[in-house]
C-alpha positions as CSV (number, residue, x, y, z in Angstrom):
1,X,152.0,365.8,202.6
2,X,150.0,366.3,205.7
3,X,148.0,369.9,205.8
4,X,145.7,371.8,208.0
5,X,142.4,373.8,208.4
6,X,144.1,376.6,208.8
7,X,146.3,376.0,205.8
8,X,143.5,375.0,203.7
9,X,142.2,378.7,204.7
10,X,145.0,380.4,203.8
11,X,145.2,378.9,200.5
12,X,141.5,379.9,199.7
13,X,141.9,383.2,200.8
14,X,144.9,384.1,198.4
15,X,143.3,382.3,195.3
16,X,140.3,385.3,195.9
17,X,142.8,387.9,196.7
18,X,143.9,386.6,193.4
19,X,141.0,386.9,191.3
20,X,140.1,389.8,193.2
21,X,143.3,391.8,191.4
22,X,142.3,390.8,188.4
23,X,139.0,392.3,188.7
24,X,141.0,396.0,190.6
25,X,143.2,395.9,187.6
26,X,140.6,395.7,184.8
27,X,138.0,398.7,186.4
28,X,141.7,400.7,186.9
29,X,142.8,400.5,183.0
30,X,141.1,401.1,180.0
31,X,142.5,397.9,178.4
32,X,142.3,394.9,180.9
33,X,144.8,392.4,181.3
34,X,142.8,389.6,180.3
35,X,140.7,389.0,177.6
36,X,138.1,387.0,179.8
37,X,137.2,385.7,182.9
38,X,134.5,383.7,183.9
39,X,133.6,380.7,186.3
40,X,130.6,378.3,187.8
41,X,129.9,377.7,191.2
42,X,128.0,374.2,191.3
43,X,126.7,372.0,194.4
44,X,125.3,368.9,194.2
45,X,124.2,365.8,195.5
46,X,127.2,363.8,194.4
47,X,130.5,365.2,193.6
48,X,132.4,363.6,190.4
49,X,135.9,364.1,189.4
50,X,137.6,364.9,185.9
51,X,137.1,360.8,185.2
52,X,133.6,360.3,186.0
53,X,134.0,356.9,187.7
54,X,135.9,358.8,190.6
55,X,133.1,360.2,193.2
56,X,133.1,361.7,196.1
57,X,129.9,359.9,197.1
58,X,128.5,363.0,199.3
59,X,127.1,366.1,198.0
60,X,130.2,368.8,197.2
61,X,130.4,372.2,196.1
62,X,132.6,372.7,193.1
63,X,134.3,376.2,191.5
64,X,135.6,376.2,188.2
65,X,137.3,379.1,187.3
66,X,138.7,380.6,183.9
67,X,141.1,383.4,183.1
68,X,142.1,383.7,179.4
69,X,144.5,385.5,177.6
70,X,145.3,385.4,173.9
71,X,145.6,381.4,173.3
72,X,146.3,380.8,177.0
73,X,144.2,380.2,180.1
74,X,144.9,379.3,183.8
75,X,141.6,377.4,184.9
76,X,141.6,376.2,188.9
77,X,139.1,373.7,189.6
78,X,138.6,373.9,193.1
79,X,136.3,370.6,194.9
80,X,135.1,370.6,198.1
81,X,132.8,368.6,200.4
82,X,129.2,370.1,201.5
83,X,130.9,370.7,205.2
84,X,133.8,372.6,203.9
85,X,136.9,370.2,204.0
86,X,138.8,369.9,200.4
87,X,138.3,367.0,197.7
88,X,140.7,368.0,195.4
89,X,142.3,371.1,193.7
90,X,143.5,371.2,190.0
91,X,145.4,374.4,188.3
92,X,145.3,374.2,184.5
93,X,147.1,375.8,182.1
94,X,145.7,375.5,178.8
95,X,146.8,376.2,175.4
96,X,144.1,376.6,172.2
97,X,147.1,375.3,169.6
98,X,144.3,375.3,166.6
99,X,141.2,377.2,166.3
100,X,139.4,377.4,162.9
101,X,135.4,377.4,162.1
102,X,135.7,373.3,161.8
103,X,138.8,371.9,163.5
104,X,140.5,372.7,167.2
105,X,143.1,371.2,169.3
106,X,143.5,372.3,173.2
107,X,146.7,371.2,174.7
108,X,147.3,371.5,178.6
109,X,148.6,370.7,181.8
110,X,148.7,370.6,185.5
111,X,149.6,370.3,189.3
112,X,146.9,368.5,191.4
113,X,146.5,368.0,195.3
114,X,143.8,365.4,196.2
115,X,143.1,365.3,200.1
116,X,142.1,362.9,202.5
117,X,141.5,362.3,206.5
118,X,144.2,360.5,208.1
119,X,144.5,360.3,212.1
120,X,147.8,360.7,213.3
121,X,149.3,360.3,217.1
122,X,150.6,363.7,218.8
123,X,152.0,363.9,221.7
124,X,150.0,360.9,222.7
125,X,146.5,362.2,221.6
126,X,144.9,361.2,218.6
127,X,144.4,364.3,216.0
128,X,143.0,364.0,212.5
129,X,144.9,366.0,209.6
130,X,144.3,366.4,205.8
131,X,146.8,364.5,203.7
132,X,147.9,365.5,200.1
133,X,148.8,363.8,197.8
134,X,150.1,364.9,194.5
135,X,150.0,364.2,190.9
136,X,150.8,365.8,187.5
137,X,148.7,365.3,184.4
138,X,148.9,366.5,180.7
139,X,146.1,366.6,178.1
140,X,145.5,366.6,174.2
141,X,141.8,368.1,172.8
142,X,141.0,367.0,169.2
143,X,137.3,368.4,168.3
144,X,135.5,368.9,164.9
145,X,132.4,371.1,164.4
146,X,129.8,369.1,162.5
147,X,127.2,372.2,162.5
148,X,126.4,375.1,164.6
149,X,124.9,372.4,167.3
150,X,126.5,369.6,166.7
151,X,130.0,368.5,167.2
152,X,132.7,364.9,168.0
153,X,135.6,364.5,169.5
154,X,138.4,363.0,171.7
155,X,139.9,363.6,174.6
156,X,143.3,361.9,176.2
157,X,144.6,362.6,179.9
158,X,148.1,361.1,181.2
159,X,148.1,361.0,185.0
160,X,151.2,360.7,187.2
161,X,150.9,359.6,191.1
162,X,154.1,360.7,193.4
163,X,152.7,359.4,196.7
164,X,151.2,356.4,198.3
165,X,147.8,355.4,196.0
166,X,147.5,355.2,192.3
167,X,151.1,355.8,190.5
168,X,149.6,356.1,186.6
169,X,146.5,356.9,185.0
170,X,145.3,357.0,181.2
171,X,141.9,358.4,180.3
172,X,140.7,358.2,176.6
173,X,137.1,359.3,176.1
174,X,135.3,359.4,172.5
175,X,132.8,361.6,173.0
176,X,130.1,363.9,170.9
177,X,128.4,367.2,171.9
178,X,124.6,368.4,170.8
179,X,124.3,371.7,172.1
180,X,121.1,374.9,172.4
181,X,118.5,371.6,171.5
182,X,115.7,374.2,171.9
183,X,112.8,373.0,174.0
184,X,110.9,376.6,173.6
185,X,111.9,380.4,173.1
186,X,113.5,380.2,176.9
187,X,114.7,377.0,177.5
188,X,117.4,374.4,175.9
189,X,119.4,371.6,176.8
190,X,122.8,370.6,175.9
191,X,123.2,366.6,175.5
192,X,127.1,365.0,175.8
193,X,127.2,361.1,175.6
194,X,130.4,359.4,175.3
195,X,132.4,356.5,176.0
196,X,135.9,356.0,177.8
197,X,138.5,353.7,178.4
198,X,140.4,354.3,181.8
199,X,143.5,352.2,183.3
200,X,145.0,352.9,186.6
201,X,148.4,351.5,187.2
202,X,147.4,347.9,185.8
203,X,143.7,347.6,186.0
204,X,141.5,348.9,183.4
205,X,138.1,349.4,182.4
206,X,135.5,350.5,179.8
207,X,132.3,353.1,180.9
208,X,129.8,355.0,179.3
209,X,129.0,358.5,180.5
210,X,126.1,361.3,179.5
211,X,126.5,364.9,180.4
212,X,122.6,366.5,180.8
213,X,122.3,370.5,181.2
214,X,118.7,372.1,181.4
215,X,119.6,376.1,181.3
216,X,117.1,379.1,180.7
217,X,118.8,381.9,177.8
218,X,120.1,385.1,179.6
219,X,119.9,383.4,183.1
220,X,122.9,382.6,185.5
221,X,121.2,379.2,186.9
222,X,121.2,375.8,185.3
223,X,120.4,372.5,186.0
224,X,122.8,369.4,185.2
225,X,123.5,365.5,184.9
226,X,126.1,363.0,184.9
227,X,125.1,359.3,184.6
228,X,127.6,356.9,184.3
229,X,127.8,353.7,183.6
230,X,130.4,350.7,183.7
231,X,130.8,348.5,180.7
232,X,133.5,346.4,181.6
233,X,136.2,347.2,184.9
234,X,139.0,345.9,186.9
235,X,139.0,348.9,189.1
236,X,137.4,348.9,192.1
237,X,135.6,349.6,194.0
238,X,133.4,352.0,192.2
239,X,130.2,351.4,192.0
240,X,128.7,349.8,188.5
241,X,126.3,352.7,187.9
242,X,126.7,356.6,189.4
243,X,125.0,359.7,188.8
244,X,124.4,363.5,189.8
245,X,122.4,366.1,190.0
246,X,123.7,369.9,190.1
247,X,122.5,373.6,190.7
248,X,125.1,375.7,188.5
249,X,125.8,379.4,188.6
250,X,127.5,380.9,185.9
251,X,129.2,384.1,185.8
252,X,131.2,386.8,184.3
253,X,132.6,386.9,180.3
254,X,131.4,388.2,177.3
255,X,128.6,384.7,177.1
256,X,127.8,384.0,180.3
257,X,126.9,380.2,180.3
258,X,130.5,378.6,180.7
259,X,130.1,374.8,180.2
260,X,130.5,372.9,182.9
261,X,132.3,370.2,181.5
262,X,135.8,371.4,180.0
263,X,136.6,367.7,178.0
């Protein structure tokens, strides 16, 4: 599907007309709507995608986005490149089916466009456009709560192709989570290493990833990490060892340092 600046435009100027209601609707009642929002603007040097052995390979600026109500949210995470033209948009829908103090299990779904330049012929002169293409993906969120810090989990994504490129994708990460490691009365990291097993239509391979983030308590910015690493892979051509480095603002709800890593 072949789409323009201009429509590119008009789809980011709806999504904050969008949010934009939200926040017109909550100051206008006394009970809002929602029972959150909240969101992080990021740029960095390299721009990763859900599966961390997908990169942009430029630096990108990223919005993550999350409205919540009751068990449900609707979470948009918007990617673009530095200059302005779009990476790829997802729209989530989640579902918390089980929340207790140990156990929880997320379910979810949704649409994606990924975009890329093509150069097409018009009218005898050569014109580049954006080209979508589209896929659908569904997810399943197993985690247990070791302590207050520490906690291990799973995560499994489906993937589903319906134009030229990759057709199907399966994503199974292992992963664990060390979270508020103090470093003094202001600052703390949170620590995420895991390992994943990816296939996309019929090549597969096997990576280790670590998610880094240096924050300061009761302070919008953070710093964060991704390093990954392949073990063993068929897919190409992804380089054998990435990483990142981000600046990450966080904003709105009722705890204002959203994670930005939602697996």
């Amino acid at each position: 599907m072949k789409m323009n600046n201009r429509t590119i435009k008009n789809l980011i100027v709806l999504l904050i007309i969008f949010v934009s209601g939200f926040d017109v609707k909550a100051q206008e009642v006394t009970e809002p709507f929602l029972d959150d929002f909240r969101g992080t603007v990021s740029v960095t040097n390299n721009g990763f995608s859900l599966v961390p052995s997908f990169s942009l390979g430029d630096p990108a600026l990223l919005f993550d986005l999350k409205f919540t109500k009751g068990k449900l949210s609707f979470e948009p995470d918007m990617r673009f490149a530095l200059e302005g033209k779009p990476w790829s948009f997802l729209f989530w829908l989640r579902y918390k089916a089980i929340e207790n103090k140990r156990f929880s299990l997320r379910i979810g779904a949704h649409p994606a466009l990924n975009f890329r330049t093509v150069s097409v012929i018009r009218n005898g002169v050569s014109e580049e456009l954006l080209e979508s293409r589209r896929y659908l993906a569904a997810e399943i969120v197993p985690n247990y709560k070791i302590s207050e810090k520490v906690s291990i989990g799973m995560y499994y994504l489906r993937g589903q192709g319906f134009d030229e490129g990759v057709k199907t994708t399966n994503f199974l990460v292992l992963n664990s989570s060390f979270t508020n490691l103090f470093i003094s009365e202001q600052f703390y990291f949170n620590i995420s290493p895991q390992v994943y097993y990816l296939t996309t239509d019929d090549d597969k391979g096997y990576y280790a990833v670590g998610f880094i983030t240096l924050a300061k308590k009761d302070f919008p910015l953070s710093i964060s990490s991704i390093l990954n690493k392949a073990i063993d892979t068929e897919i190409v051509p992804e380089d054998d060892f990435t990483w990142n480095i981000s600046l990450v603002y966080s904003f709105g709800g009722a705890n204002r340092r959203m994670s930005k890593r939602k697996i």
